[in-house]
C-alpha positions as CSV (number, residue, x, y, z in Angstrom):
1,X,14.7,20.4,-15.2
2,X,17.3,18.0,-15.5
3,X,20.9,19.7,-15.0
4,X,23.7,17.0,-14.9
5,X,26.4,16.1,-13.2
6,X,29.6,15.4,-14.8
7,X,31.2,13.4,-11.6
8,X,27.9,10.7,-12.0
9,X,27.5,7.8,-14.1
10,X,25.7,8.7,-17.2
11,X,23.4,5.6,-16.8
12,X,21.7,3.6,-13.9
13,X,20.4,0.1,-13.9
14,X,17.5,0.2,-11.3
15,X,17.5,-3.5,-9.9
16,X,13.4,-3.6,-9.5
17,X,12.2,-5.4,-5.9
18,X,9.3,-4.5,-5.5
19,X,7.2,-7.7,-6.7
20,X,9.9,-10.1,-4.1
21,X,11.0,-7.8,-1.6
22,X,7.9,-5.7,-1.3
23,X,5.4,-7.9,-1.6
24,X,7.1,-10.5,1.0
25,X,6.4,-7.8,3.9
26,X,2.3,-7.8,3.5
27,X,0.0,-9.1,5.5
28,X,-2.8,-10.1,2.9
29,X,-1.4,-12.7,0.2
30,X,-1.5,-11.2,-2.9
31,X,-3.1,-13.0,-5.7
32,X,-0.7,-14.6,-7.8
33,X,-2.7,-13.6,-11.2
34,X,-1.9,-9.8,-9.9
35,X,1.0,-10.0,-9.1
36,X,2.2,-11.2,-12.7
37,X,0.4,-8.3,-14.0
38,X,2.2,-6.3,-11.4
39,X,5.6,-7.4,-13.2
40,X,4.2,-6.9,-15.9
41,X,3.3,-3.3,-15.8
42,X,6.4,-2.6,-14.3
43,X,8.7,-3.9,-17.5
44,X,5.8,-1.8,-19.9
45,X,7.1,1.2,-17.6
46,X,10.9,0.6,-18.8
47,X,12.3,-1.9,-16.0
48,X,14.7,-4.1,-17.1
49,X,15.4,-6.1,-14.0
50,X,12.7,-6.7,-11.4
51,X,13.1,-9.8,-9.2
52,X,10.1,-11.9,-9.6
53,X,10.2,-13.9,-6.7
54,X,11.8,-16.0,-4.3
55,X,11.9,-19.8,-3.9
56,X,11.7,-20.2,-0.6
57,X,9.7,-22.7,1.9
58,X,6.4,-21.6,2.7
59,X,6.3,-22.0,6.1
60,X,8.7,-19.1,6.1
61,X,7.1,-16.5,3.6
62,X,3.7,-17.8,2.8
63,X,3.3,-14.4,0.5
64,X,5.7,-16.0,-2.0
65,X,4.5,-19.5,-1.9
66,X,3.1,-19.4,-5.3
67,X,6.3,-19.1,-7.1
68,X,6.4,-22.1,-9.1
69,X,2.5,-20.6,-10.2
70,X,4.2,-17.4,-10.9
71,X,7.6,-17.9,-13.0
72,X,5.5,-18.9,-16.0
73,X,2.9,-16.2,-16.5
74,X,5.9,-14.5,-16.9
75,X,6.8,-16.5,-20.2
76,X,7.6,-13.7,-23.2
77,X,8.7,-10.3,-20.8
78,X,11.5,-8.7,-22.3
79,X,13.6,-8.1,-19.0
80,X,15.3,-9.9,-16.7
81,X,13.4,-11.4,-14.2
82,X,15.9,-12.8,-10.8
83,X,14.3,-14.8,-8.4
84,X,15.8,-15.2,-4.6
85,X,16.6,-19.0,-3.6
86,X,17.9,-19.8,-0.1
87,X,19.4,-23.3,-0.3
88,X,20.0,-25.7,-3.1
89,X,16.2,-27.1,-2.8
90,X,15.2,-23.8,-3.9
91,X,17.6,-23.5,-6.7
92,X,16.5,-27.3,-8.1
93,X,12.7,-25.7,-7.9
94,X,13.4,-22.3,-10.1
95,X,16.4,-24.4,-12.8
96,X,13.4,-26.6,-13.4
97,X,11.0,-23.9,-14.4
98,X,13.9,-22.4,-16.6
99,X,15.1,-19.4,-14.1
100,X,18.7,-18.2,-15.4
101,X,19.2,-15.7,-12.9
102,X,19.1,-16.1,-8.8
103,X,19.9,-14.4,-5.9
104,X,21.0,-16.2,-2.6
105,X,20.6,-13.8,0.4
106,X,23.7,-13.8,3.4
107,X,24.1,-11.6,6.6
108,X,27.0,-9.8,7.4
109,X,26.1,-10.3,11.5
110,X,26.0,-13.4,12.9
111,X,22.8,-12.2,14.8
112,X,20.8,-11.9,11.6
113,X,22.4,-15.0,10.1
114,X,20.8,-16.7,13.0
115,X,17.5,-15.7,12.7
116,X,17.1,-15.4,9.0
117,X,19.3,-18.5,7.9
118,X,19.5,-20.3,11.8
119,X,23.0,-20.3,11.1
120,X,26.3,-18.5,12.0
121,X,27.9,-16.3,8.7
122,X,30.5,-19.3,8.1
123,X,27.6,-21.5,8.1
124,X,25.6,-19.8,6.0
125,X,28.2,-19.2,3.0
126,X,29.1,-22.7,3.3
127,X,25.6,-23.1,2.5
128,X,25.4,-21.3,-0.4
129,X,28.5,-22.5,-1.9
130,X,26.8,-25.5,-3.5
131,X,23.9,-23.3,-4.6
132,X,26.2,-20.8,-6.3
133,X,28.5,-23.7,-7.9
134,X,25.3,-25.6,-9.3
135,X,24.0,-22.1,-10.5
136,X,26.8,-21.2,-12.5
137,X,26.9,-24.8,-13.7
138,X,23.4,-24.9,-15.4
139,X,24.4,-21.3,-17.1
140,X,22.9,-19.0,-14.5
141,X,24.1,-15.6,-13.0
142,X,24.4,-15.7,-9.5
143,X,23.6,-12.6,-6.8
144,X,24.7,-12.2,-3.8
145,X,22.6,-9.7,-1.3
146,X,24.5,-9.1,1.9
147,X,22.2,-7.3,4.4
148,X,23.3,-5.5,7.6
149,X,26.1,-3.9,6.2
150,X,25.6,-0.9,8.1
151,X,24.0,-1.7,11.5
152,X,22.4,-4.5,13.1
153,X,19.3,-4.5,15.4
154,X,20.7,-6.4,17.9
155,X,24.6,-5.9,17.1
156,X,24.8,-2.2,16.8
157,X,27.2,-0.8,14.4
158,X,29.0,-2.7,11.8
159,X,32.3,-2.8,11.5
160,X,33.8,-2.1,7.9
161,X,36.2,-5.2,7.8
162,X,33.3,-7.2,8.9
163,X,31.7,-6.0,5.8
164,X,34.9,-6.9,3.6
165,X,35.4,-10.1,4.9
166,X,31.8,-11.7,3.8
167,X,31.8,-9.4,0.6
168,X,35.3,-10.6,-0.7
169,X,34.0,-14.2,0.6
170,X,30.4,-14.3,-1.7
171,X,32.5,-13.2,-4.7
172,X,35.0,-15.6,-4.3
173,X,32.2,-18.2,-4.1
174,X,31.3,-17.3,-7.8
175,X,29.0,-14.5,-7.0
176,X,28.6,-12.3,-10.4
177,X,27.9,-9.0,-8.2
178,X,27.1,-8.0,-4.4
179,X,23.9,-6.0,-3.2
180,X,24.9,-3.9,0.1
181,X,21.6,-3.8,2.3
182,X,21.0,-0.9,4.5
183,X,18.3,-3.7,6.3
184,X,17.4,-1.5,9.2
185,X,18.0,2.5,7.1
186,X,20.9,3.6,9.6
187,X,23.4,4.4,6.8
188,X,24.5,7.9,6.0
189,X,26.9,9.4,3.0
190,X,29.8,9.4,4.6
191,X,29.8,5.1,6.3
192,X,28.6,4.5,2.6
193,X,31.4,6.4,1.1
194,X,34.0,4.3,3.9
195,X,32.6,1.3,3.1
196,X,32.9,1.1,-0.5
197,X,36.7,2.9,-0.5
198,X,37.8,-0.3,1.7
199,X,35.6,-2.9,-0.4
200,X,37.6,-1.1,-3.7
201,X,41.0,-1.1,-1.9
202,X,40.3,-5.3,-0.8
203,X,39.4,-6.1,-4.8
204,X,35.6,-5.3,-4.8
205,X,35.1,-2.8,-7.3
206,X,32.2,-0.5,-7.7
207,X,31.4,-2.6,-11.1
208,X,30.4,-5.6,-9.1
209,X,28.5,-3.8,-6.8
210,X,24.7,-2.6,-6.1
211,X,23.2,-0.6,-3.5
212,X,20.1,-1.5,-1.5
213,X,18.7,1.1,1.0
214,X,15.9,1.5,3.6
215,X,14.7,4.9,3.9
216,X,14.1,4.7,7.9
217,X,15.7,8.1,8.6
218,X,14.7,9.6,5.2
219,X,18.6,9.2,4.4
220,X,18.2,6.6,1.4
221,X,18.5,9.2,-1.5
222,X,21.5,11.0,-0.3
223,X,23.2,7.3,0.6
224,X,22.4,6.5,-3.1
225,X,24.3,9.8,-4.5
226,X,26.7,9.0,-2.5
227,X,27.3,5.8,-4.3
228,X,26.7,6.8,-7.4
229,X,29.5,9.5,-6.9
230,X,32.3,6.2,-6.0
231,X,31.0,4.7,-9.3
232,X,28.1,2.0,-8.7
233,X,25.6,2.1,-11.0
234,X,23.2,-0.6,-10.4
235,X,20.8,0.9,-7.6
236,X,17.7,-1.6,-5.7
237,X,14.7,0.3,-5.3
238,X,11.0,-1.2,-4.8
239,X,7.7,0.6,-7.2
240,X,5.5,2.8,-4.5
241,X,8.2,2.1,-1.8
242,X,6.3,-1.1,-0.7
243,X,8.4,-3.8,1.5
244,X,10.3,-3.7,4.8
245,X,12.1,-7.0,6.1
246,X,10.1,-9.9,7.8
247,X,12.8,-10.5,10.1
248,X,13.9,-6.7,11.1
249,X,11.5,-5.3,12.5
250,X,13.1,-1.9,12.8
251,X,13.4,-1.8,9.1
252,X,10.7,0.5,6.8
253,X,10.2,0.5,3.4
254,X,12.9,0.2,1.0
255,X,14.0,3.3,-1.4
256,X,10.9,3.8,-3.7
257,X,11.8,3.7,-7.5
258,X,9.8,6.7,-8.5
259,X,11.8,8.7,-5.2
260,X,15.0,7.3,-6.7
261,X,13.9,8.0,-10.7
262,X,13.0,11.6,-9.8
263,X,16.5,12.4,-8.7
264,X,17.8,10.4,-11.4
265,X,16.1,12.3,-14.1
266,X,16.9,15.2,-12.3
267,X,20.7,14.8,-12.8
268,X,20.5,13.8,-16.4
269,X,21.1,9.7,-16.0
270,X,19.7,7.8,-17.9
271,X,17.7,4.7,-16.6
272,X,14.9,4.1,-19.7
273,X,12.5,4.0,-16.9
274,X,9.0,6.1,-17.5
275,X,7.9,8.6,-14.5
276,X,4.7,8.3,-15.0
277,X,4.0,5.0,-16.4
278,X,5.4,4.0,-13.6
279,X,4.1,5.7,-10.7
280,X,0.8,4.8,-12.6
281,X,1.6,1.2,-12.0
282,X,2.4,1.8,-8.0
283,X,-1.2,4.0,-7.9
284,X,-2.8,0.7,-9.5
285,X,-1.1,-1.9,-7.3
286,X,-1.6,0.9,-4.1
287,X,-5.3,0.3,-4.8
288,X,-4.7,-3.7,-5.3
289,X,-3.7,-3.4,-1.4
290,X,-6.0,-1.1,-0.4
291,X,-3.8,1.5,0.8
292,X,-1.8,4.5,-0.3
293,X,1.6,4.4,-2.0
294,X,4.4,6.0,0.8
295,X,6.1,7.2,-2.1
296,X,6.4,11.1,-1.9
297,X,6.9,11.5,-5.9
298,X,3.7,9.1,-6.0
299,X,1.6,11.0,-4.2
300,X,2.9,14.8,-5.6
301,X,2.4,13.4,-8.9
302,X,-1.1,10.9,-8.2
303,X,-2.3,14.3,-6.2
304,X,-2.8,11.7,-3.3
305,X,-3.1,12.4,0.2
306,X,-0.6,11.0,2.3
């Protein structure tokens, strides 16, 4: 029963990672032929973003190495389909194939920043701020995911300012809008809540912001409200709850969109997303990786065993 809530947006853009994010974690390479129709399936279920891919060297994520195979089986899809690139290489490889909308992906710590990008945070954003420049030159929108916004494996807690600094610093680079990334799942309401008060108060407003959380301690839902309640409303989640990080290994599976839709629907906001032809999709691509979705609302509404 869906009973709203007049303090909540009345509709949420769910920012689809499953097919990039998720699918970078597994083991197995996924054909590329299944993961198209994994896209696929997921836009026939109501998805208007999901991030295809990402255009980075193979040696790092051999799971994506088929992007350039993958962009154009995706010719026709009525959605927008964002592809990660992490230096201007990358970004020549997906402008060629016609890709309008990227993602570049920055730390907030210097200790992931060093082993994700080999560089310190400084380093890294004056990386991207040729990618970003050429991206908005050839027409494209530009994202900027920010991960360890809450804690760091190796760094602890993460200061707020910290936070701030490298936020107000990808926007000013041209970034169209930020995605905060609970990497390792150690946010809770009320950090999330802090954090986005000071992001608002240095010029970062809700509207230019998204929400990306790992559900390590089961808090990803309730850090989601809690967002939703300071006015985002564009929220990351991944179909069946599939991906993790390659480079935290601390860090579980991200927010799983049918988790995320049931509260959604449950409050009354609109997202244009179908329940069940979606969780139909995670069942079929569950079975594609021989194992069982770790969404709850999956397997309550699948009847599967956990």
């Amino acid at each position: 029963m869906a009973v709203p809530d007049p303090a909540l947006p009345a509709r949420v853009r769910i920012h689809e990672v499953g097919p990039r994010d998720g699918l970078q974690n597994e083991k197995a390479i996924v054909p590329v032929e299944v993961k198209a129709e994994f896209i696929r399936r997921l836009v026939a279920a109501g998805l208007t973003t999901v991030e295809a891919t990402s255009f980075v060297h193979p040696k790092w994520v051999p799971q994506l190495a088929d992007a350039e195979r993958l962009v154009p089986l995706l010719d026709g899809l009525d959605a927008r389909l964002p592809v990660l690139v992490p230096n201007e290489r990358g970004l020549e490889r997906a402008l060629a194939l016609g890709v309008r909308e990227i993602a570049v992906f920055g730390s907030v710590t210097e200790s992931f920043a060093k082993a994700n990008l080999n560089r310190t945070v400084d380093e890294s954003l004056e990386m991207f701020a040729p990618v970003v420049a050429t991206a908005r030159a050839a027409g494209a929108t530009v994202r900027g995911y920010l991960s360890m916004c809450f804690g760091d494996p190796w760094e602890g807690a993460v200061p707020v300012a910290n936070v701030v600094r490298v936020a107000r610093r990808l926007l000013d680079l041209g970034c169209d809008e930020l995605s905060l990334g609970d990497t390792i799942g150690v946010a809770t309401p009320g950090h999330v809540t802090a954090l986005l008060t000071a992001l608002d108060a240095a010029g970062v407003p809700a509207g230019r912001l998204a929400v990306h959380f790992h559900d390590t301690y089961g808090q990803a839902l309730s850090n989601t409200l809690a967002a939703l309640r300071h006015g985002v409303t564009t929220v990351d989640a991944s179909a069946g709850g599939l991906g993790g990080c390659p480079y935290a290994k601390s860090a579980t599976g991200n927010l799983a969109t049918e988790d995320l839709l049931w509260m959604l629907d449950g409050l009354g906001i609109d997202t244009g997303v179908d329940l069940g032809r979606l969780t139909a999709t995670s069942v079929w691509m569950a079975e594609q990786l021989g194992r069982p979705s770790p969404s709850r609302t999956v397997r309550a509404l699948s009847h599967q065993e956990p």
